[in-house]
C-alpha positions as CSV (number, residue, x, y, z in Angstrom):
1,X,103.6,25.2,142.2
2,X,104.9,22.7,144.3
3,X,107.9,22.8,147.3
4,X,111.3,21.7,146.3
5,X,112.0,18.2,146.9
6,X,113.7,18.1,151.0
7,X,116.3,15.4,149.2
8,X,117.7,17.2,147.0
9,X,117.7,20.4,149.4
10,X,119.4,18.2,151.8
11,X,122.0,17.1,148.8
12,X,122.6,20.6,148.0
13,X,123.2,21.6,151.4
14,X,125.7,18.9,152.6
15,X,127.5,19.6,148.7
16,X,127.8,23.4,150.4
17,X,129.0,21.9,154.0
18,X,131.7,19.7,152.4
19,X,133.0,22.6,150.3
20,X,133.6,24.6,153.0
21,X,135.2,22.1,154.9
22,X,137.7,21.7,152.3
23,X,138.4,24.9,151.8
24,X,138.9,25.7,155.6
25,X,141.2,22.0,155.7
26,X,143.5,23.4,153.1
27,X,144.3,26.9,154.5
28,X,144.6,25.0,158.1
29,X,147.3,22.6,156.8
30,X,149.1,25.5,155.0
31,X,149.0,27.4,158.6
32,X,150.3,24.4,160.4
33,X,153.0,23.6,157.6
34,X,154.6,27.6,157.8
35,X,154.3,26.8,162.0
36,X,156.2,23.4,161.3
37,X,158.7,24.9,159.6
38,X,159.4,28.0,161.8
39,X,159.2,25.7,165.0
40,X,161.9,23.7,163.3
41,X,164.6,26.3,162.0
42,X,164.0,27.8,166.1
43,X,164.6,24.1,167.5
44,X,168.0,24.5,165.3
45,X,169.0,27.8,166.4
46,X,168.4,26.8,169.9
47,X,170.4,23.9,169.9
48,X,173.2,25.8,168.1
49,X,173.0,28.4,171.5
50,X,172.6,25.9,173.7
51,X,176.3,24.1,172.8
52,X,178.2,27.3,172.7
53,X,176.7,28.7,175.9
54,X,177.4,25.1,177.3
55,X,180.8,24.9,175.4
56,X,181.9,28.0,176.9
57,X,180.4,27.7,180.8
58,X,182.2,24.7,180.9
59,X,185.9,25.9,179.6
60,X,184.9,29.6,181.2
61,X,184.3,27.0,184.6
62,X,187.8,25.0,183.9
63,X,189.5,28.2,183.5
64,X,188.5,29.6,186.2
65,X,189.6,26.5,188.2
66,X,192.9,25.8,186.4
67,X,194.0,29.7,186.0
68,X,194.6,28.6,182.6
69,X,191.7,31.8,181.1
70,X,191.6,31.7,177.7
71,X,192.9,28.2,176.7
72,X,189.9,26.2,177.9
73,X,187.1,28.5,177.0
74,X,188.4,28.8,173.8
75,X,188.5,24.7,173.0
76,X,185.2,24.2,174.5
77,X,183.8,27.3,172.9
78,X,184.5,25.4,169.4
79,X,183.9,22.1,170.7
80,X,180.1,23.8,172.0
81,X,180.0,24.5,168.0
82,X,180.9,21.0,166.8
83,X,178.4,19.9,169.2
84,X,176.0,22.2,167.9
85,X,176.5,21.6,164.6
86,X,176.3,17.9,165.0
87,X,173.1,17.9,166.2
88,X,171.8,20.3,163.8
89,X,172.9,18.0,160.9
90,X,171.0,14.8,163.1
91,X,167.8,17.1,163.2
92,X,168.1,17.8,159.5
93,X,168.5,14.5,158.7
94,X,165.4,13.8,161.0
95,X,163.6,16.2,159.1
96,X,164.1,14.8,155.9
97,X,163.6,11.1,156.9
98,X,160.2,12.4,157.4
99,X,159.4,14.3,154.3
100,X,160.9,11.0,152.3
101,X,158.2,8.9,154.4
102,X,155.5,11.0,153.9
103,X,156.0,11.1,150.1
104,X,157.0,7.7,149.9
105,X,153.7,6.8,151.4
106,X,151.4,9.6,150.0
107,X,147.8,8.5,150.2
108,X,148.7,6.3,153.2
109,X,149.7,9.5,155.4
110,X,146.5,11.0,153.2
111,X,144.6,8.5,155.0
112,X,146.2,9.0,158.3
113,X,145.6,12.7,158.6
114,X,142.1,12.0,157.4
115,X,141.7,9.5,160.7
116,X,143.5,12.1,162.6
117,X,141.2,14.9,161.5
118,X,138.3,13.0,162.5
119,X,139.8,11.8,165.5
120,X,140.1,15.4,166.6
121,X,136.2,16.7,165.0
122,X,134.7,13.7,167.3
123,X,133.5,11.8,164.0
């Protein structure tokens, strides 16, 4: 009886290693994906807040210097929302450049995360 051959242990072994790399790689990439996405619907809803509440400190602010109180806070209030809305639309649009690019160029950005995963192990 002899000792298994230390090749074919080895092969064996790193055929173990790389599966459990992959299967880690793909729950990390669905992780980051469902993080993508929520950071992006908050960067909307942010900007959406952030041009009312600037729409309406502004015309709140004229008002208050004009005596004119609802009249100015009211148009800035909606045109805080068009602002808002506008650049909600640009992000969207943003978003969805990028998710044309990336399956436009599939095995190139394949290849890039691959680089970038490496990159990041120290390989």
């Amino acid at each position: 009886m002899s000792d298994p051959d230390p090749t074919q242990q080895m092969k064996a072994l790193e055929a173990k290693i790389a599966a459990v790399k992959a299967a880690r790689e793909q729950t990390t990439a669905h992780q980051e994906e469902h993080y993508s996405q929520a950071n992006l619907a908050w960067r909307m809803v942010t900007e959406m807040v952030a041009g009312l509440g600037i729409g309406f400190g502004i015309g709140y602010g004229l008002d208050a210097l004009f005596g004119t109180l609802p009249w100015m806070m009211v148009l800035f209030t909606v045109l805080g929302l068009v602002a808002g809305v506008r650049v909600m639309i640009r992000s969207a649009a943003e978003i969805q450049e990028k998710q044309l690019a990336l399956q436009a160029g599939g095995q190139v950005a394949d290849q890039g995360t691959e680089i970038e995963k490496r990159d990041r192990d120290g390989d």
